[in-house]
matplotlib code that plots the C-alpha trace (Angstrom):
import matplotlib.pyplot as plt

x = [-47.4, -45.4, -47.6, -48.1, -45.2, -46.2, -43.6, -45.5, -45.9, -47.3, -51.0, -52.7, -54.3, -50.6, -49.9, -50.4, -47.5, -45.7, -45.1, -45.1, -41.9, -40.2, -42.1, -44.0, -43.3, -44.1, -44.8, -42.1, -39.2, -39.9, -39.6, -41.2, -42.7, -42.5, -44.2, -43.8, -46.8, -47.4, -51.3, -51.9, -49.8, -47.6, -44.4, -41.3, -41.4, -38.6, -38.2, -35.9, -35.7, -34.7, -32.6, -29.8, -27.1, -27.7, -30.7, -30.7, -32.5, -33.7, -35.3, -36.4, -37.9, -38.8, -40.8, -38.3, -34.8, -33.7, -36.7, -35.1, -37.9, -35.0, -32.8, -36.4, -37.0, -33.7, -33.7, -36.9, -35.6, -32.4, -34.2, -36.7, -33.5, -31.9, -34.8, -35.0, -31.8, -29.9, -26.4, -26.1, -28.4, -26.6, -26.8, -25.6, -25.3, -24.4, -21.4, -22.7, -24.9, -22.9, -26.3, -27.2, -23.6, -23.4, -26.8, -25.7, -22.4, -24.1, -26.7, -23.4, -23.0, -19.9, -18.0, -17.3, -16.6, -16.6, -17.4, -16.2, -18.3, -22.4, -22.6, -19.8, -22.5, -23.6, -27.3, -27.6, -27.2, -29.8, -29.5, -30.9, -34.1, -35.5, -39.1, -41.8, -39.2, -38.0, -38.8, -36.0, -37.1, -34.8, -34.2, -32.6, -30.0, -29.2, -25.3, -25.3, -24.1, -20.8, -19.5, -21.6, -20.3, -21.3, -22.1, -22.8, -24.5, -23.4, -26.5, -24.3, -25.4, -29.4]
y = [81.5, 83.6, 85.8, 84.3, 86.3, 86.5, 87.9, 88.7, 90.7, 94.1, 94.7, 97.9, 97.7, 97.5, 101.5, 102.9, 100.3, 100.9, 104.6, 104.9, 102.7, 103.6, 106.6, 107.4, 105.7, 107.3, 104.5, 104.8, 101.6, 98.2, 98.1, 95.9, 95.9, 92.5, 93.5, 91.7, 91.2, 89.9, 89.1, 91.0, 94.5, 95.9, 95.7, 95.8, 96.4, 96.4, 97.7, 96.2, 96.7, 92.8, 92.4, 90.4, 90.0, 92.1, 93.3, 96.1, 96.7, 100.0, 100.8, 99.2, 99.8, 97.5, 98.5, 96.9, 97.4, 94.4, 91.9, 90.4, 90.9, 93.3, 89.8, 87.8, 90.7, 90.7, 86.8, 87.1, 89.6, 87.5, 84.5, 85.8, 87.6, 84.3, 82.4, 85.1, 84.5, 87.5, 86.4, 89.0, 91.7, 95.2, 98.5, 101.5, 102.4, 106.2, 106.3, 108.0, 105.6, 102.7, 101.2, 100.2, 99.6, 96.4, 95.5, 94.9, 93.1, 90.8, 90.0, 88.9, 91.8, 92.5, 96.1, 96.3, 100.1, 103.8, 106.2, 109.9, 112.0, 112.5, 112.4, 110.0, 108.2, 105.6, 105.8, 107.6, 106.2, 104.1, 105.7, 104.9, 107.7, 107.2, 108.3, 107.5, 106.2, 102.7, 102.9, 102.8, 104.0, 103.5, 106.2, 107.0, 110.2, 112.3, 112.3, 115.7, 114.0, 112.4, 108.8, 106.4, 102.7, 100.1, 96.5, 93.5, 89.8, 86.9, 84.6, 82.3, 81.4, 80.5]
z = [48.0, 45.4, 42.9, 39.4, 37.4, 33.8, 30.6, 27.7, 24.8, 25.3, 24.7, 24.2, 27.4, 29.0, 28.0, 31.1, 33.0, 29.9, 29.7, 34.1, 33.4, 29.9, 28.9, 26.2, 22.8, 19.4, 17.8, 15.2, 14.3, 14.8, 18.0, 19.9, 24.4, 26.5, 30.3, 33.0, 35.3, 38.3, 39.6, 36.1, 37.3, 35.0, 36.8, 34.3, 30.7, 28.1, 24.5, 21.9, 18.5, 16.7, 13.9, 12.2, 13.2, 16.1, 18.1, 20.1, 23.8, 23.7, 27.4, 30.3, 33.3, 36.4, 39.8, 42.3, 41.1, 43.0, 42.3, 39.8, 37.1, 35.0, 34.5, 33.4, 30.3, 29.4, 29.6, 27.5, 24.9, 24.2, 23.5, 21.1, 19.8, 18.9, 17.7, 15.2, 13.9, 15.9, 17.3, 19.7, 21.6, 22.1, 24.5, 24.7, 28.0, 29.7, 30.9, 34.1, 35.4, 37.1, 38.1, 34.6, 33.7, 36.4, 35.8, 32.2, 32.9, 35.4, 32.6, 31.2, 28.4, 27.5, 26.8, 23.4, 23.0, 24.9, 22.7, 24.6, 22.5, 21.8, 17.6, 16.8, 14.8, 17.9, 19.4, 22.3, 25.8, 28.1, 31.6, 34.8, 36.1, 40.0, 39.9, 41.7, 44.9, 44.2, 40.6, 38.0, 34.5, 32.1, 29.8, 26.5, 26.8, 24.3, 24.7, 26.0, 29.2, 27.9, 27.0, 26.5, 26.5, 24.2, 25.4, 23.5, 24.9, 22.5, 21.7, 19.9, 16.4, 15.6]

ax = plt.figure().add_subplot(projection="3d")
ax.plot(x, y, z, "-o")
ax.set_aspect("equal")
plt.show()
């Protein structure tokens, strides 16, 4: 029998999971933490930022790379997205890390610009960090490290 696999909002008692996957967060923007737990673990979280037209995912981190809790955040964060009026749900991705860059296009984002150089007025990048073994943290880069390519997931209109 499968574990119970829970997506949820964040609560304070989450932190720990939280910053093991995404790191620490100061607290600052409206940004907001869905987990995903299974048999109560912290396993995956994720950190957007909503708006209109566009929301933006900011990190996100899973356990297992490949157990398919990355897709159910995502899946999570684009909903809530649309029912809050956003048409679309954007990331800027590193150009170096071609993990993050497929798992984003088989989410079904799609490139919508390269940008070659770090201050051109885009966020910085999400990127891909191993720790901990067969965790994948994701993590935002500074640009120092090069392009950074900006993807985009049509939710349609609300």
């Amino acid at each position: 029998v499968p574990a119970p696999l829970e997506v949820r909002d964040a609560r304070p008692d989450d932190r720990a999971g939280i910053e093991r996957l995404l790191g620490a967060h100061d607290g600052a923007g409206p940004e907001i933490d869905l987990v995903c737990t299974v048999d109560g673990e912290v396993r995956g979280a994720v950190r957007f930022r909503p708006g209109a037209p566009r929301a933006e995912l900011v990190a996100i981190g899973v356990g297992d790379p490949r157990g398919g809790l990355g897709r159910r955040l995502v899946a999570e964060v684009a909903e809530r997205a649309h029912r809050a009026g956003s048409r679309g749900l954007g990331v800027v991705v590193t150009e170096r890390d071609a993990t993050l860059r497929r798992f984003a296009e088989s989410c079904g984002f799609r490139r919508v610009a390269v940008h070659e150089s770090p201050g051109d007025g885009v966020p910085p990048g999400v990127g891909m960090d191993p720790v901990e073994g067969k965790t994948a943290r994701a993590i935002v880069d500074d640009g120092s490290s090069g392009g950074r390519i900006e993807y985009d997931l049509h939710l349609g209109s609300p």
